[in-house]
C-alpha positions in Angstrom: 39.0 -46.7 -46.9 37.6 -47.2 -50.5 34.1 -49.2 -50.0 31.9 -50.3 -52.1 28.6 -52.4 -51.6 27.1 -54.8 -54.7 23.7 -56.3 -55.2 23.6 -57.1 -51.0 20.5 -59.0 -50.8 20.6 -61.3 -47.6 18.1 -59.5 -45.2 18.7 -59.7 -41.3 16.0 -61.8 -40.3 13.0 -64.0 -42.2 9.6 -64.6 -41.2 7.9 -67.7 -41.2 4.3 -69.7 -39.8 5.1 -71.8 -36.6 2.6 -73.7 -34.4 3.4 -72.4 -30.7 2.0 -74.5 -27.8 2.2 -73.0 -23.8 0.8 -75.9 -21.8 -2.5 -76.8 -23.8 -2.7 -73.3 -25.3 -2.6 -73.6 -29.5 -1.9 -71.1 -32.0 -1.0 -70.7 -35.1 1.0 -67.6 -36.1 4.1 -65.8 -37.7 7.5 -65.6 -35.8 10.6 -63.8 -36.7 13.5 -65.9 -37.4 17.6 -64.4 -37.1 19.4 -64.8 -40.4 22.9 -66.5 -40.1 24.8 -66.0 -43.3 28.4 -67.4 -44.6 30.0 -63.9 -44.9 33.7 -65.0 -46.4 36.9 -62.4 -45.8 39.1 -62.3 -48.8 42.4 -60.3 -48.2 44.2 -59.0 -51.6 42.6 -62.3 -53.3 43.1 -64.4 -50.6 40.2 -66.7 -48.9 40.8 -66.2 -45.2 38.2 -67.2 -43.2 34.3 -67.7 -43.5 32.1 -66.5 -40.9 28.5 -67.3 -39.9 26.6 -63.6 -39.3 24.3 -61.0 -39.4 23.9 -59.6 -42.6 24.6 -55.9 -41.2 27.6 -53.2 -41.2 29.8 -56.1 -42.6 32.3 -52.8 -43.5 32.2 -52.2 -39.6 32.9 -56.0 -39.1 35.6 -56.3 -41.4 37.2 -53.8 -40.0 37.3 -55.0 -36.3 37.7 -57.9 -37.0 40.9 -56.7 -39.0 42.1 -54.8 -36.0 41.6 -56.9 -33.1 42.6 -60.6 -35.0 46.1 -58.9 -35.5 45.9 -58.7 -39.7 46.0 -54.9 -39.7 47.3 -52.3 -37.3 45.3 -49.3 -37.9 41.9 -48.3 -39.7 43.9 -46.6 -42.6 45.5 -49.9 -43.2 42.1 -51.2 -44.5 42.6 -49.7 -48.0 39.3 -51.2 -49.9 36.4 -53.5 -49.2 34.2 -54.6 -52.0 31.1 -56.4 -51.1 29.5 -58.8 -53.3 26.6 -61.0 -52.7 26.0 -64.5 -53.8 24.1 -67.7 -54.5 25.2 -68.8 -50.8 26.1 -66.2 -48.7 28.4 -62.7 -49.1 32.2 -62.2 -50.3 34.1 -59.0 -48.6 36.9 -58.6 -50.6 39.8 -56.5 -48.7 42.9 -54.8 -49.6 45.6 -54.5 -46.9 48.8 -53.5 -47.8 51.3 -56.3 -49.4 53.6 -56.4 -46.1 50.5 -56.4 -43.9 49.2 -59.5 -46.2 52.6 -61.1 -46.4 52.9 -61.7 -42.8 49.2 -62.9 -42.9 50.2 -65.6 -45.7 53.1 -66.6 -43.9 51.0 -67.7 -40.7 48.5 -70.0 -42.7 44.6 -69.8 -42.4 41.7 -71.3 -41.2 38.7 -71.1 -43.3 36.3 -72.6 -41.7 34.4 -70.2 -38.7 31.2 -71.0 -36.8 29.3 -68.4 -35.7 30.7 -65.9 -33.7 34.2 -68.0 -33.7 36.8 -65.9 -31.8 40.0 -67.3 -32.6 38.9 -67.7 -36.7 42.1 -67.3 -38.7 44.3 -68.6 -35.9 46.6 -72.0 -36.9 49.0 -72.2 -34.0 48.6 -71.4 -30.2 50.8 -68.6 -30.5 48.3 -66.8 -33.2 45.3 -67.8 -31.2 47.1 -66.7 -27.4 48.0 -62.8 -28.7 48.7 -60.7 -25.7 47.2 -56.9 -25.9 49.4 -53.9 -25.1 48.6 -52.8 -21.5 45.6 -50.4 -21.9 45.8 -47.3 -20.5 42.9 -45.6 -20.0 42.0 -44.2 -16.4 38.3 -43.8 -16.9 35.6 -43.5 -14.2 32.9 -45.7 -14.0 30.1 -45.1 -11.9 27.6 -48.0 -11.1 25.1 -46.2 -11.2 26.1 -45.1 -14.9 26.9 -49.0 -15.7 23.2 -50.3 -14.2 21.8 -47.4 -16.5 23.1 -48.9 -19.1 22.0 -51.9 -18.7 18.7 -50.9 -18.4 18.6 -49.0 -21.4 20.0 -52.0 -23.2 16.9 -53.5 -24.4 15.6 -50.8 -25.8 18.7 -50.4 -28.4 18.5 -54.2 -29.4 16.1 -53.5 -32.0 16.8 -56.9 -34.2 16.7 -58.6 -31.0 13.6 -57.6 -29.9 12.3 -59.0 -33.5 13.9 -62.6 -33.3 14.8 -62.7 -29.6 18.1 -64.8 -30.8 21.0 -61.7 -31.9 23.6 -60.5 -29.2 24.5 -57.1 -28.5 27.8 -55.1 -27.9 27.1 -51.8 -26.8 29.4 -48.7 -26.4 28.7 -46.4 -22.7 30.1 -43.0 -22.3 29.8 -42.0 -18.9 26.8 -39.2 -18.4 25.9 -40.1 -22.0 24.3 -43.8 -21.7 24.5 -45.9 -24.8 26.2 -44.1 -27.6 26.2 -46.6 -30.2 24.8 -50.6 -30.3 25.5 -53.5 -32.8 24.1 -56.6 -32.9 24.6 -60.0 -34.3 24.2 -63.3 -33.8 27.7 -64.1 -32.9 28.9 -62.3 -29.7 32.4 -61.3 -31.2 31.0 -60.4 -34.3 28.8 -58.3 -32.6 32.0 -56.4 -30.5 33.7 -56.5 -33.9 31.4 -54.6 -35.6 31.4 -51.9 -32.9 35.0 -51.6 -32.7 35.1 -51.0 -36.1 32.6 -48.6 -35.6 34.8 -46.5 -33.2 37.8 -47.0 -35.6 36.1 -46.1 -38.3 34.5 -42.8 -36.8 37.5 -41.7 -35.3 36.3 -42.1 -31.5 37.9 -41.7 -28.2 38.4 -45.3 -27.4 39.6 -44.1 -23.9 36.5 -42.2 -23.0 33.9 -45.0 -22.7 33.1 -48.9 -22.0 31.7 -51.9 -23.6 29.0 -53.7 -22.4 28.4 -57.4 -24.2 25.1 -59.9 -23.8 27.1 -62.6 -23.1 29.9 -64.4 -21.5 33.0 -62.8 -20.8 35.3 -65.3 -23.0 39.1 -64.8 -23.3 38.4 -63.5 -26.7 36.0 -60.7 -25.6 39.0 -59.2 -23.4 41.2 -59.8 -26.4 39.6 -58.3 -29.0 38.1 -55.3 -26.1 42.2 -54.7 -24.5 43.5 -55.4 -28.4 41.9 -51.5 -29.2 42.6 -50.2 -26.1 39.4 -50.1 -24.1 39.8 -50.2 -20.3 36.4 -51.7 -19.4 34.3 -54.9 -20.2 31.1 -56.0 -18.4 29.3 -58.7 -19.4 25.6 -60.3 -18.3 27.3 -63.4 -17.9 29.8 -64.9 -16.7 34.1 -64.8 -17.9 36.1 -67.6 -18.4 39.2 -68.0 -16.1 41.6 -67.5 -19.1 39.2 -64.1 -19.8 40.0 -63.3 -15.8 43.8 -64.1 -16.2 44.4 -61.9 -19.6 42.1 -59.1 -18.0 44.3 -59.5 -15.2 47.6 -59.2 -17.3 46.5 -56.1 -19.8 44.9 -54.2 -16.7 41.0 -54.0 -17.8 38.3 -53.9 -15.7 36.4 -57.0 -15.8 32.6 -57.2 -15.1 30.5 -60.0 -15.1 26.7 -60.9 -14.0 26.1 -57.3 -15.3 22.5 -57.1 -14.4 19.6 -56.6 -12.3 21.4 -54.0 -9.7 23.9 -56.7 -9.6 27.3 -57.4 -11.0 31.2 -59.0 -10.2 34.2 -57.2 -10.7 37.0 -59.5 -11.5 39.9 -57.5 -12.2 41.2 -53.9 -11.5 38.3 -52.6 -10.0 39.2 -48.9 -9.3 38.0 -47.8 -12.5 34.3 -48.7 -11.2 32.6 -46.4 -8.5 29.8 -47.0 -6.0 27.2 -45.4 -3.5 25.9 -47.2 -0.9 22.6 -47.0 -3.3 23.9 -50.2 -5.0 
């Protein structure tokens, strides 16, 4: 892929003076606030969508969100991005090749995403209901590798632990830990980003797991069985159309990911346990 990054000048996060209060405590201090910015995709000219983001690895998050919304098949696909800043918010301007973008004209747009929208783009049920491949993957899990994780999550969500407001996709390989962390503050821009992470450096998608700081929505298990990966957990809880498509594609839901705890919804024989957990 041909990239190219112009004059980006939207920072990740602002500061600003706020008067906190707990109970009759006063002070007067600086705070850190998250940065949501209108990031618009372009395709071969074409407006597609606009997103509300994080300012960060847009290249990463055009890519996944390429990939896993259906308008590309493969990373190679992706043939240019150009990013340009503006008076508003940020233009990525894509080229896909012209059958690729045909078929994307033909099912009509929606330009208009809030942040983290996971069906941006989608017109009709049948674009915003896409059925993954089975995934394949036989991985091993242990709990006690997925709880480690989790643990060590905190300490990866650097923007997070500035503004306290981001969310976090994060990928595990087992007997590694955390590998690799994005954040932003829209949860599926967040597992965008990372997938197109792992696209773009060429890794095994069947050798580790995702772990997201949020709900398991049906869109999360889209977008995670759209690549291929065979295991989601989530702090929170899925949606029963998450638990239904999880179900159907054969990943391994997790939910309530935390705290020695968690909830295996769906094929649970990739996941292992001792009786310390």
């Amino acid at each position: 892929m041909d990239s190219l990054l112009l004059d980006l000048g939207w920072p990740s996060y602002q500061q600003t003076t706020v008067d906190r209060w707990k109970g009759t405590l006063y002070e007067r201090k600086q705070d850190f606030i998250a940065e949501e910015v209108p990031i618009s995709l372009i395709y071969n000219g074409m407006p597609h969508v606009v997103m509300l983001a994080t300012p960060t690895n847009l290249e990463e998050f055009a890519l996944g969100f390429s990939i896993t919304e259906g308008i590309i098949k493969n990373p190679q696909e992706l043939l240019s991005a150009r990013i340009y800043n503006r008076s508003k918010g940020i233009e990525v301007q894509l080229k896909i090749p012209d059958h690729r973008f045909q078929c994307m004209a033909d099912k009509g747009r929606n330009l208009t995403g809030r942040t983290g929208c996971g069906l941006c783009g989608a017109s009709t049920l049948n674009q915003a209901i896409r059925q993954p491949q089975p995934v394949k993957s036989d991985i091993a899990v242990s709990a006690e590798d997925l709880h480690l994780a989790l643990t060590e999550l905190s300490k990866h969500q650097t923007l997070n632990q500035v503004t306290g407001a981001v969310h976090a996709a994060a990928w595990v390989v087992p007997n590694q830990g955390i590998v690799e962390i994005r954040e932003d503050v829209g949860r599926h821009n967040a597992l965008d980003k990372l997938i197109g992470f792992l696209l773009r450096n060429n890794k095994d998608l069947s050798a580790g797991f995702v772990i997201v700081t949020s709900r398991a929505s049906y869109e999360m298990v889209q977008k995670t069985a759209w690549v291929g990966i065979s295991l989601l957990a989530a702090i929170s809880a899925p949606t029963g159309l998450a638990i239904r498509l999880a179900n159907e594609t054969g990943l391994t839901l997790i939910g309530f990911a935390r705290d020695d705890q968690h909830v295996i919804y769906t094929h649970p024989q990739r996941l292992t346990h001792n009786n310390n957990l």
